[in-house]
N, C-alpha and C positions, 0 to 999 in steps of 0.2 A: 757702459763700463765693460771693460773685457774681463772672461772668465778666468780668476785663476787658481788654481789646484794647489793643493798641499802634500806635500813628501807623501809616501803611502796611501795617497785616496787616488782611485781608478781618474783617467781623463776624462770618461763619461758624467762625470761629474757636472760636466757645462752642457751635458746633451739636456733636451727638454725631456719629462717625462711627467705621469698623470699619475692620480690620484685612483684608487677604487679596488675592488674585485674584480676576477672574471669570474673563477672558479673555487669551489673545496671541494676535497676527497678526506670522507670521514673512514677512520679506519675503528671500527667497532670494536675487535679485540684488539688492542695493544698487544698484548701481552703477547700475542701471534707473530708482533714481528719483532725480529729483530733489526736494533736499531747501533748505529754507530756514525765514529766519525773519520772521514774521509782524511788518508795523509798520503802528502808525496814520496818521492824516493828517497828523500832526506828525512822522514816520519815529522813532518811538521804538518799539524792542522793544517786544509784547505779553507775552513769553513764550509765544507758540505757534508751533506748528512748521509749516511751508506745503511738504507733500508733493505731485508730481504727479510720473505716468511721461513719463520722458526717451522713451519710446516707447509707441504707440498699444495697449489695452489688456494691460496686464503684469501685470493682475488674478493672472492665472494664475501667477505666480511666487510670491502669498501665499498662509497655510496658515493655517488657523485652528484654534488647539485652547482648550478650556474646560476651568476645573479643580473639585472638590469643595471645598466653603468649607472653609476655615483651614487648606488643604495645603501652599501654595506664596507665595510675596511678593516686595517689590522694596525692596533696602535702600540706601540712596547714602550713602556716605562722603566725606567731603571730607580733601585732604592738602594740607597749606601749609605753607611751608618760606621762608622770608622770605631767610634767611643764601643760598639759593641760588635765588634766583625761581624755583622752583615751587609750581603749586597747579591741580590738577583734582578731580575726582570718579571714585569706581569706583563703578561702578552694580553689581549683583550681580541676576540674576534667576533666583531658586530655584525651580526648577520640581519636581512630581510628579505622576507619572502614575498612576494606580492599576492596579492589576492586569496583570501581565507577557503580554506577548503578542508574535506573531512580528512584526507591525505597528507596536507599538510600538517595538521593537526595532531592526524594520529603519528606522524613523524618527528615532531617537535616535541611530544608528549615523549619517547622512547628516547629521541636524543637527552633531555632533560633527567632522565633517570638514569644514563649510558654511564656506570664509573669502571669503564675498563679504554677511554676514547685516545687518540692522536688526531689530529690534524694535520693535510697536505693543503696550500693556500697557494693558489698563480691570481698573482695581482693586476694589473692593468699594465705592467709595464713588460710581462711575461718573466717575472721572476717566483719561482717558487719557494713557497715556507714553509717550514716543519717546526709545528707546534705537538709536543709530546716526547722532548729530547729525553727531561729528567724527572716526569712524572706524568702519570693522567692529565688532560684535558677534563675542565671541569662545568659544568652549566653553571652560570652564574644568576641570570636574569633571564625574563622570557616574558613576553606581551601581544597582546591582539589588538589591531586598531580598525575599527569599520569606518572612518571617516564621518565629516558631518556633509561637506558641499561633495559635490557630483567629481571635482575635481581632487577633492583630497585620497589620500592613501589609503586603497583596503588590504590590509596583511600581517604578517606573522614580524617579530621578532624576537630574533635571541641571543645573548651575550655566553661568547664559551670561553676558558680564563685557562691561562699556562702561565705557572707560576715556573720560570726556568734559570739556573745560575747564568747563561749570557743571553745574548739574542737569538731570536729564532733561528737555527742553521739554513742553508739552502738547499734545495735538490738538484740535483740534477735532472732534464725535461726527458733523460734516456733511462734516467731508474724509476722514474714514475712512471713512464711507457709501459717499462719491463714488469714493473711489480703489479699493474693493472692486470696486462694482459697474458703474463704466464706464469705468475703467480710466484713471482721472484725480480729481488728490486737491484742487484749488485751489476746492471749493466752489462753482463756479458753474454 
């Protein structure tokens, strides 16, 4: 069956593309950066998200972790509710870590207590998400699994939750460069 597109959705639409994580970049204080959203010359929403720190290199407040293909994902739900005006998004970002360690531990333990967090997420297809538009990033769940056979799972998990009015925005892969490594995310 040939592939075919709908008014307004990209033609990538018929490309193939996978499922997973690569990467998150936890940003510790929120509150540090400043956060907005991207418009063009006409001020129309791009859907991308324009991060820069509210103060001079805050690099050091993000953390970077990488995961094993098809361990961990990002799933967004939407809730609408017409009879009483609501309607947002729960973002859900399932994370695992492999192999139990005192590091990891003592990092899951601090992330789980973090209520100032943002989320930066590049997926398996190299698209980046920013979870923390319209509020803190929040620990939700969190677990340890030593496995029973030689073969099963030994490691960390943990559920982080962004409760947001749309979907996750995007980044740009040049403002998360920027804002890494000189401590300012607006690309220039």
């Amino acid at each position: 069956m040939a592939c075919r597109t709908l008014s307004g959705i990209a033609k990538d639409n018929c490309v193939s593309n996978k499922g997973g994580l690569k990467t998150t970049v936890w940003a510790t204080n929120r509150s540090n950066l400043v956060i907005g959203k991207e418009k063009d010359n006409n001020q129309e929403e791009t859907g991308y998200a324009t991060l820069t720190w509210a103060t001079d290199k805050s690099a050091a407040d993000m953390v970077s972790y990488s995961f094993r293909k098809q361990s961990s994902g990002l799933t967004s739900e939407g809730t609408f509710d017409d009879a009483n005006g609501v309607n947002f998004f729960t973002n859900n970002l399932a994370l695992v870590f492999a192999r139990q360690n005192v590091q990891k531990r003592l990092a899951i333990q601090a992330l789980a207590l973090q209520e100032d967090l943002a989320v930066i997420v590049e997926d398996a297809n190299g698209e980046i998400h920013f979870l923390g538009m319209d509020d803190s990033v929040t620990t939700t769940a969190a677990g340890a699994n030593t496995g029973t056979a030689a073969s099963d799972a030994n490691n960390y998990t943990i559920t982080l939750t962004d409760i947001s009015n749309e979907l996750p925005y995007l980044v740009k892969p040049e403002t998360l460069a920027t804002l890494l490594n000189t401590g300012s995310g607006n690309g220039e």
